[in-house]
C-alpha positions in Angstrom: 0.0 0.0 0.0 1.2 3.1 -1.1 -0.1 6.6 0.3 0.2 9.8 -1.7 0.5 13.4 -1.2 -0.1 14.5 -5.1 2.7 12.7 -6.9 4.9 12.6 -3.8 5.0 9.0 -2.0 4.4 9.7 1.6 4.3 6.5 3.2 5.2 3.2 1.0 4.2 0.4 3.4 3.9 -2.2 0.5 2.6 -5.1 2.3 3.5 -4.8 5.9 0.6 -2.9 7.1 -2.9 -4.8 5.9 -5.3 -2.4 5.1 -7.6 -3.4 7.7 -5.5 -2.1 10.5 -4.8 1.0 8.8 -8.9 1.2 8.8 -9.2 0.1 12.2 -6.5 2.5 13.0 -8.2 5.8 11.4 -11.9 4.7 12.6 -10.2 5.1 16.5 -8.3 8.0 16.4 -10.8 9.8 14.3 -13.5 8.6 17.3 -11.3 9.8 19.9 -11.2 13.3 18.7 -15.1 13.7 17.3 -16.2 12.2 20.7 -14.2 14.5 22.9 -15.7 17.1 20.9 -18.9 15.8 21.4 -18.4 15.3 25.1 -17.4 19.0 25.0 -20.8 20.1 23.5 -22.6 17.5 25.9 -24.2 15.6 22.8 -24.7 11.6 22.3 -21.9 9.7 21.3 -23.7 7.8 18.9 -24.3 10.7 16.7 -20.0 11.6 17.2 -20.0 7.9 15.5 -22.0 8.6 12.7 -20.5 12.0 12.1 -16.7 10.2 12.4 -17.7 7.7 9.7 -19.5 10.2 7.4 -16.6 12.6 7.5 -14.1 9.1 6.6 -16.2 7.9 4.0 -16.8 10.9 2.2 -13.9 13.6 2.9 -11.5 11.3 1.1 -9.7 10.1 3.7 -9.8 6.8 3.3 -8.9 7.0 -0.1 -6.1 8.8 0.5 -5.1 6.3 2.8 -5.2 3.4 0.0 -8.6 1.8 2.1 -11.3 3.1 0.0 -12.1 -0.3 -0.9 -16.0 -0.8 -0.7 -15.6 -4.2 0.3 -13.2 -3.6 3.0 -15.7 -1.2 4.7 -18.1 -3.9 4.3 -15.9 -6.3 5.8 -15.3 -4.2 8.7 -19.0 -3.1 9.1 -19.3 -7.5 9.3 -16.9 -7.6 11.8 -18.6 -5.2 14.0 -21.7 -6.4 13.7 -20.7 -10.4 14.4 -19.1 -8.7 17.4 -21.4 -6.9 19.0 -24.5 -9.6 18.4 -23.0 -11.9 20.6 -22.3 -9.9 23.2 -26.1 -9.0 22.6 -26.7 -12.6 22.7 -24.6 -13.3 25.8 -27.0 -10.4 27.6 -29.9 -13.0 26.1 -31.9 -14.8 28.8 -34.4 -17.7 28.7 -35.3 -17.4 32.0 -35.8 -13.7 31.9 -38.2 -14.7 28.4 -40.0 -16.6 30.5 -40.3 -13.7 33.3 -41.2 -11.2 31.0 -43.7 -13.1 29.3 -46.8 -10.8 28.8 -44.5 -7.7 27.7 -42.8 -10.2 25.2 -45.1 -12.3 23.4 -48.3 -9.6 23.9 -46.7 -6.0 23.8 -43.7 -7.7 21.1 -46.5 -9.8 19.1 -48.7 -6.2 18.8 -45.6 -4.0 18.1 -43.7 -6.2 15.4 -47.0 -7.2 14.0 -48.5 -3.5 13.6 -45.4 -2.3 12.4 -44.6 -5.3 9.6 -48.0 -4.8 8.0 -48.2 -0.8 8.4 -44.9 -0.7 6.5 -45.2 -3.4 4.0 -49.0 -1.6 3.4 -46.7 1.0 2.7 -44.3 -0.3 0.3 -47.3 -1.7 -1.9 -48.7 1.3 -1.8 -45.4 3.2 -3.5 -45.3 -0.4 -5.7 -42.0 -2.1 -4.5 -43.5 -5.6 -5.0 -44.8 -7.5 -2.0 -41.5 -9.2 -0.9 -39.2 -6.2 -0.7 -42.4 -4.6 1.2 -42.0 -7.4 3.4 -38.2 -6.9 4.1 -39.3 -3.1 4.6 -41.6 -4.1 7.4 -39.5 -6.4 9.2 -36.4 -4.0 9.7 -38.9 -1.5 10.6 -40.1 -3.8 13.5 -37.3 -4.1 14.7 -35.3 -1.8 17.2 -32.0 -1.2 18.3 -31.1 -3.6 22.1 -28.1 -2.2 22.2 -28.3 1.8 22.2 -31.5 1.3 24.6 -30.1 -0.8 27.0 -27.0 1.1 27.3 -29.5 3.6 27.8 -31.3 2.6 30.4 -28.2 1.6 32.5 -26.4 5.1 31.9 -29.7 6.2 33.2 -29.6 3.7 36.0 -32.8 2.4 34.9 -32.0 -1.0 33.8 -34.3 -2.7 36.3 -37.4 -0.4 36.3 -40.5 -1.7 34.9 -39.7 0.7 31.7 -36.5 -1.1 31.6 -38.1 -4.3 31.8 -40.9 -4.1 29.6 -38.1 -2.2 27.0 -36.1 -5.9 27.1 -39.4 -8.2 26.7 -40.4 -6.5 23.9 -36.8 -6.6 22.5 -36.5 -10.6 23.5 -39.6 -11.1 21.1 -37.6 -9.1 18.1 -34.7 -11.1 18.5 -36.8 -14.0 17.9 -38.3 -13.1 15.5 -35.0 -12.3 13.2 -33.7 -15.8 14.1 -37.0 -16.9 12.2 -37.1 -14.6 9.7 -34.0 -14.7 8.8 -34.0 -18.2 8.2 -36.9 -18.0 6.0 -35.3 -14.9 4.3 -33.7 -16.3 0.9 -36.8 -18.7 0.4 -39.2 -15.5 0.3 -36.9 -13.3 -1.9 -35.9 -16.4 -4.1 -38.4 -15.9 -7.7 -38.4 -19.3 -8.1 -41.3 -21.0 -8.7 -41.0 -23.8 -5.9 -41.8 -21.1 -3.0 -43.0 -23.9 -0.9 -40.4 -26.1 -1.1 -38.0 -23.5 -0.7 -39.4 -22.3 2.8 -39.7 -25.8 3.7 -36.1 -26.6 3.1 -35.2 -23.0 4.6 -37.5 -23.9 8.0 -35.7 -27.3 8.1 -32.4 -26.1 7.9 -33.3 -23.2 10.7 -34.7 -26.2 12.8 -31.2 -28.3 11.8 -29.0 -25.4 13.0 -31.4 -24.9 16.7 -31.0 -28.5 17.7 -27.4 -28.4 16.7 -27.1 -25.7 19.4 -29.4 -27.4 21.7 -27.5 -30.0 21.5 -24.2 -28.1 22.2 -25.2 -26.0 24.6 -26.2 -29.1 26.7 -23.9 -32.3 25.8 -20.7 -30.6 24.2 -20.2 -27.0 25.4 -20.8 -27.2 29.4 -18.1 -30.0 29.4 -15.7 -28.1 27.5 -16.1 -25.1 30.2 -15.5 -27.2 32.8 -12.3 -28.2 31.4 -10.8 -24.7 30.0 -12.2 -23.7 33.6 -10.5 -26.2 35.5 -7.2 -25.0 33.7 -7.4 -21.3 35.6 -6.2 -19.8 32.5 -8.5 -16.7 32.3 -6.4 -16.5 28.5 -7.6 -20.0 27.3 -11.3 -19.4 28.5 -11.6 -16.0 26.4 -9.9 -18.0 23.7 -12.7 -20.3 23.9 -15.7 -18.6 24.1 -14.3 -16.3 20.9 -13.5 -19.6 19.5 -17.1 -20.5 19.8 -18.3 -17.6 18.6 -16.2 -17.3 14.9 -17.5 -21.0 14.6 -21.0 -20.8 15.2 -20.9 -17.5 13.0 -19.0 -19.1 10.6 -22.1 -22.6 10.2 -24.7 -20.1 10.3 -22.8 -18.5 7.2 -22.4 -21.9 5.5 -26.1 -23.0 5.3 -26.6 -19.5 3.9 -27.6 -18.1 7.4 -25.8 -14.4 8.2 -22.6 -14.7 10.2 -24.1 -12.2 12.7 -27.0 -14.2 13.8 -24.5 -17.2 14.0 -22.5 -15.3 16.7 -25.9 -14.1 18.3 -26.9 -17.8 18.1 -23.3 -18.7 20.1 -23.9 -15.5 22.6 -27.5 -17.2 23.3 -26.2 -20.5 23.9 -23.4 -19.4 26.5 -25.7 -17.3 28.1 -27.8 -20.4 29.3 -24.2 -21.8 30.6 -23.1 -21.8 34.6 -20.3 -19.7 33.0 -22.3 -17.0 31.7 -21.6 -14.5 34.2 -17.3 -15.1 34.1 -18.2 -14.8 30.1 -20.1 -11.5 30.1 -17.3 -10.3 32.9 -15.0 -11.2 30.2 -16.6 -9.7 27.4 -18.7 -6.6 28.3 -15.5 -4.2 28.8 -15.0 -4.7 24.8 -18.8 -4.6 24.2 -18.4 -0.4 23.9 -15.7 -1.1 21.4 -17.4 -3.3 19.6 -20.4 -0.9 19.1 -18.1 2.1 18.4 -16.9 0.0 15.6 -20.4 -1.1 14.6 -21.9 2.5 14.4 -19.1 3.9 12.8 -18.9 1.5 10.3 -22.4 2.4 9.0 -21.4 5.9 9.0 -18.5 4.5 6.4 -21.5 2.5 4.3 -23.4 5.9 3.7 -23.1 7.6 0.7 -23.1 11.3 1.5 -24.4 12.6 -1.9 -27.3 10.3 -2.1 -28.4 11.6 1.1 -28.2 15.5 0.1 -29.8 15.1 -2.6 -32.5 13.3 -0.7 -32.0 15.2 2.7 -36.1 16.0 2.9 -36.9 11.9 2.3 -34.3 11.1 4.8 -36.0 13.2 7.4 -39.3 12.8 6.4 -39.1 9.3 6.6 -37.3 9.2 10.0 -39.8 11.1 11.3 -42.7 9.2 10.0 -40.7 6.1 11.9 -40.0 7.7 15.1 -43.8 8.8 15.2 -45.5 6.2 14.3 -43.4 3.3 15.5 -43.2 5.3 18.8 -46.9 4.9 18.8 -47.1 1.6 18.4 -45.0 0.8 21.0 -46.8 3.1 23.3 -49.9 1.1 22.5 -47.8 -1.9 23.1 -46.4 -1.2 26.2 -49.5 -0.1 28.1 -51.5 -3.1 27.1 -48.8 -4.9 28.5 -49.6 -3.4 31.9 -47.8 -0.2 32.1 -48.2 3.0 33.3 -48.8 5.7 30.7 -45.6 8.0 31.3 -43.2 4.5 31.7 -45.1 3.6 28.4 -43.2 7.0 26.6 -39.9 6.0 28.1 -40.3 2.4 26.6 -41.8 4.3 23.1 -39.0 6.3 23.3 -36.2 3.6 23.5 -37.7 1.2 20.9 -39.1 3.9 17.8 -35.6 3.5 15.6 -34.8 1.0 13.5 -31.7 -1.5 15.2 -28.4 -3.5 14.6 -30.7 -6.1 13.3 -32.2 -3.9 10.5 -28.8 -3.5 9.3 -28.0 -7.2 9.5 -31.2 -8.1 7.6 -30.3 -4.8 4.9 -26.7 -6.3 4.6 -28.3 -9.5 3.6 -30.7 -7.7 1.6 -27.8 -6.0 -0.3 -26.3 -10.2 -1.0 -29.6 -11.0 -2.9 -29.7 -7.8 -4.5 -33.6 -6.7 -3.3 -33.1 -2.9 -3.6 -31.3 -0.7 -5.8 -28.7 2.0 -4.0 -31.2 4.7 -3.5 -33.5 2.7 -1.8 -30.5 1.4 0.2 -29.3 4.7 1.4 -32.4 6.0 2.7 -32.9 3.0 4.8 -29.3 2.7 5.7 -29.5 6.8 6.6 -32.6 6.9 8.3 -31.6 3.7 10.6 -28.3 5.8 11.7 -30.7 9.4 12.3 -33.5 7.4 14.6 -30.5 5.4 15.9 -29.3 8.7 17.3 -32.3 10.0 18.2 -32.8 7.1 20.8 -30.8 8.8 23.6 -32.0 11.9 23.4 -35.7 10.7 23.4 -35.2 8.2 26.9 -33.7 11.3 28.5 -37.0 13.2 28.1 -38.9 10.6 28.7 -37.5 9.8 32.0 -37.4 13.8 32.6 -41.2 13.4 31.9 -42.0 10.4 33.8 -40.2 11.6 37.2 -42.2 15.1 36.8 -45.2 13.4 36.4 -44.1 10.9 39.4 -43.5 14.1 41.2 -46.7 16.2 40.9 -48.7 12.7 41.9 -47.0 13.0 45.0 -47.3 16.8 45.6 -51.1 16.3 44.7 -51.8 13.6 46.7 -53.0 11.5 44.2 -52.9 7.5 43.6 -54.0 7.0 39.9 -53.2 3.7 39.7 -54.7 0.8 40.6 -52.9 -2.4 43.1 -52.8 -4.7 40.4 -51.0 -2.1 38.3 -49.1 -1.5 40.9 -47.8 -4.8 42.0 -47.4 -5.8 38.3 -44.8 -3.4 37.9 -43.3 -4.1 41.0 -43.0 -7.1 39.9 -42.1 -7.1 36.4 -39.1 -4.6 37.8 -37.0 -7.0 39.5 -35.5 -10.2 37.1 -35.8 -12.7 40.1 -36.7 -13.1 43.9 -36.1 -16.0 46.5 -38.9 -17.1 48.4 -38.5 -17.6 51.9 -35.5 -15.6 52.5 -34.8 -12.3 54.5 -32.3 -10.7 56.4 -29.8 -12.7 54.4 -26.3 -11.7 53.7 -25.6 -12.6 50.1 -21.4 -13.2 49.2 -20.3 -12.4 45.6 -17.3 -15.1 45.0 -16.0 -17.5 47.2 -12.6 -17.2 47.2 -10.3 -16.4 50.3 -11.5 -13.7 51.2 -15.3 -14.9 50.1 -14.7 -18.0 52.7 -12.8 -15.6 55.5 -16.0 -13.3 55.2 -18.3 -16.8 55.6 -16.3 -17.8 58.7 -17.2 -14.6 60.4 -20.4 -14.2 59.6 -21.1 -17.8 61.0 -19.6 -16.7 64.3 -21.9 -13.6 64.3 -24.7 -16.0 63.6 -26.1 -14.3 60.5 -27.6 -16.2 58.3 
C-alpha cells in the first residue's frame, strides 16, 4: 500500500501494514477526537460515530489512505456487527423470556405485528413488490437492544418496569429475526417452488437450533468445565471467541448471516453456569465493539445520495420515530404499564436497530433494492438510531415530573394490580423464603474468611 501526497510518495508500506489495520486504526483516532468534541458540546456519542464515519467515508480520507475499498468497509462493518451480536446474545436470557412473558409475546407480538404490516402496506402502496415490502416491514419492526439498553443503564434504569418491559419486547424481536432470517432467501428467491424452498429454509433453521441445543447441553458445558478447570482466564476467552467465529462461521455456511450465528453462540453461553465469568469477560470490549459497529455504518453511507435526498431522509425518520413510537406506546401499556413509563419504553424502541442493518446487509447479497433505496434505509436507521438517547432522556425527565406532581397532589392513579405488576415485572428474580440474608459475591479467600465470620456472628 502506497499513500500519496499529489505525486509525492508519503508513506510506502507495500505489504506490511494490511489495510484493515490501517482502517481500524483511522476509525479510533478519528473517534477519539469527534467524541471529545462531542463530550465538550454535551451531545450523544452515537451521533459523534455517525459523524466520524460520514466525514471518513466521504472527505477522502480513506482513499487517500489506499482503504477506499468498498468491500473492506463492508468487511469491517461485518466484523462489528458479528461482534457486537454476541455480546447482545450473551445479555440473552431464557429465564428472563419466560419472566417477562406478557410484555414479550403480547406488547412484542402487537408492536412487530402492527409495524410489519403498516410498512409493508406502505411499500405496496409506493409499488416495491410485495417481498421487498416485506423486508421493509421487518427492519422497521425491529429496534436497536443495544443503544437502549446502554440507555437505560447510563440512566440507571436497567431494572425499572420501563426497563423491563423495553427488554421483553426486544426478546420477542430477537426471535423473531432468528425466524425470519432463516426464512429470508426462500421468500426473496423468484423461483417458482416457493414452498419447497421455505420448507427446506425452516428445516435447515430447525437443523442449526438442535445443533445448538444439542451443544449447549452435551458438548459446550463440558468443555467449560475443562478450559475452567485450567485457571487460564487466556484459554477461556480464547474459547468462548473460538465459539463464537464457529458458530458465526455454520450459520454463514447454510446460507444463514454470520451475525445471527454469533448471536446464536452469545444465546447458547448465556444459558451456561459460566455466563456471568463470560459477560465479565466480554462486556468491557462490548463499547468497542459498538463504536466499531456505528461507525462502520457511518463509512457505508453515501453522502451525496443523502443530500440530494435530505427531505426523504427526514421525512421518513420522522414518520418512523412517530409512528413506531406509537405503536410501542400502544404496546407497552397493554402490557400493563403505566402511561408516562409507556413513553420511556416508546422512546427507547421507535428507531430502526443492529438487526435492521444485519437483515439490509443481507438484503444487499440478494440484491432486493437498488442503492437509493438502500441509502435511505441505511440513513434513516443511523438518524432514529441517534435520536434514541436523546428521546429516553426526556422521557424519564417526563415520567419523574409526572411521578413528582402525583405525590405533591396527593394523588394514587393507579390501581394495586397495576401497581404490584410493575413491582414485579421490575425485578428479574426473587427468592422465596428468604430475609435478612447476607448474600457473598465469589467464594474465594477472602469470600470464605467473610463466611467464617459471619457464622460466628450467627447471620444467616
Amino acid at each position: 500500500m502506497i499513500i500519496k501526497l499529489g505525486n509525492i510518495d508519503v508513506l510506502a508500506v507495500g505489504g506490511a501494514v494490511p489495510p484493515i489495520f490501517v482502517l481500524l486504526t483511522l476509525v479510533l483516532s478519528s473517534v477519539v477526537v469527534v467524541s471529545l468534541l462531542c463530550s465538550q458540546l454535551k451531545q450523544s456519542l452515537l451521533v459523534g460515530y455517525f459523524v466520524c464515519g460520514l466525514i471518513l467515508s466521504n472527505s477522502g480520507i480513506l482513499s487517500w489512505a489506499g482503504v477506499g475499498d468498498e468491500e473492506l468497509i463492508h468487511n469491517l462493518s461485518e466484523i462489528g456487527i458479528v461482534l457486537l451480536l454476541f455480546t447482545l446474545g450473551i445479555e440473552f436470557s431464557v429465564k428472563e423470556l419466560k419472566a417477562l412473558r406478557k410484555p414479550a409475546l403480547l406488547g412484542g407480538g402487537i408492536q412487530v405485528g402492527l409495524c410489519i404490516v403498516i410498512a409493508m402496506g406502505v411499500g405496496m402502496v409506493f409499488d416495491l413488490g410485495w417481498q421487498p415490502s416485506l423486508l421493509i416491514g421487518f427492519m422497521v419492526s425491529l429496534s436497536s437492544t443495544a443503544v437502549s439498553l446502554k440507555t437505560f443503564q447510563d440512566l440507571g434504569l436497567p431494572e425499572s418496569p420501563q426497563g423491563r418491559v423495553t427488554l421483553g419486547i426486544a426478546l420477542f424481536q430477537d426471535l423473531m429475526t432468528i425466524l425470519f432470517m432463516v426464512l429470508l432467501p426462500a421468500i426473496i428467491s423468484d423461483s417458482g417452488n416457493s414452498g419447497g424452498g421455505l420448507i427446506y429454509a425452516l428445516l435447515k433453521g430447525l437443523g442449526f437450533t438442535a445443533f445448538l441445543v444439542v451443544i449447549s447441553r452435551y458438548g459446550l458445558p463440558q468443555m467449560l468445565d475443562a478450559v475452567a478447570k485450567s485457571r487460564s482466564r487466556e484459554l477461556f476467552t480464547v474459547t468462548v471467541i473460538g465459539l463464537c467465529a464457529a458458530v458465526a462461521l455454520l450459520s454463514g455456511v447454510l446460507g444463514l448471516s454470520p451475525a445471527l450465528g454469533a448471536f446464536a453462540a452469545g444465546v447458547v453461553v448465556s444459558e451456561s453456569i459460566y455466563s456471568h465469568r463470560v459477560l465479565s469477560d466480554v462486556l468491557p470490549f462490548k463499547d468497542l465493539f459498538l463504536t466499531i459497529f456505528f461507525v462502520s455504518i457511518g463509512l457505508l453511507i453515501d453522502l451525496n445520495v443523502v443530500i440530494d435526498e435530505w427531505v426523504l431522509v427526514l421525512l421518513i425518520t420522522f414518520v418512523l420515530v412517530v409512528v413506531k413510537g406509537g405503536i410501542v406506546y400502544m404496546a407497552a401499556r397493554l402490557s400493563g404499564l403505566q402511561s408516562s413509563r409507556s413513553l420511556v419504553v416508546a422512546g427507547a424502541l421507535c428507531s430502526m436497530g443492529e438487526f435492521s442493518i444485519v437483515v439490509l446487509n443481507r438484503s444487499m447479497d440478494l440484491k432486493v433494492f437498488d442503492t437509493r433505496i438502500e441509502q435511505l434505509i441505511l440513513a434513516s436507521t443511523a438518524l432514529s438510531m441517534a435520536l434514541v438517547p436523546s428521546l429516553m432522556k426526556r422521557g424519564v425527565k417526563y415520567c419523574r415530573r409526572r411521578s413528582d406532581r402525583s405525590i405533591h397532589n396527593g394523588k394514587k392513579r393507579r390501581s394495586k394490580i397495576e401497581s404490584k405488576w410493575e413491582h414485579e415485572i421490575g425485578m428479574s428474580g426473587k427468592i422465596e423464603g428468604l430475609h435478612d440474608h447476607v448474600i457473598i459475591c465469589g467464594y474465594g479467600p477472602v469470600g470464605q474468611n467473610l463466611h467464617k465470620s459471619l457464622q460466628s456472628l450467627q447471620i444467616p
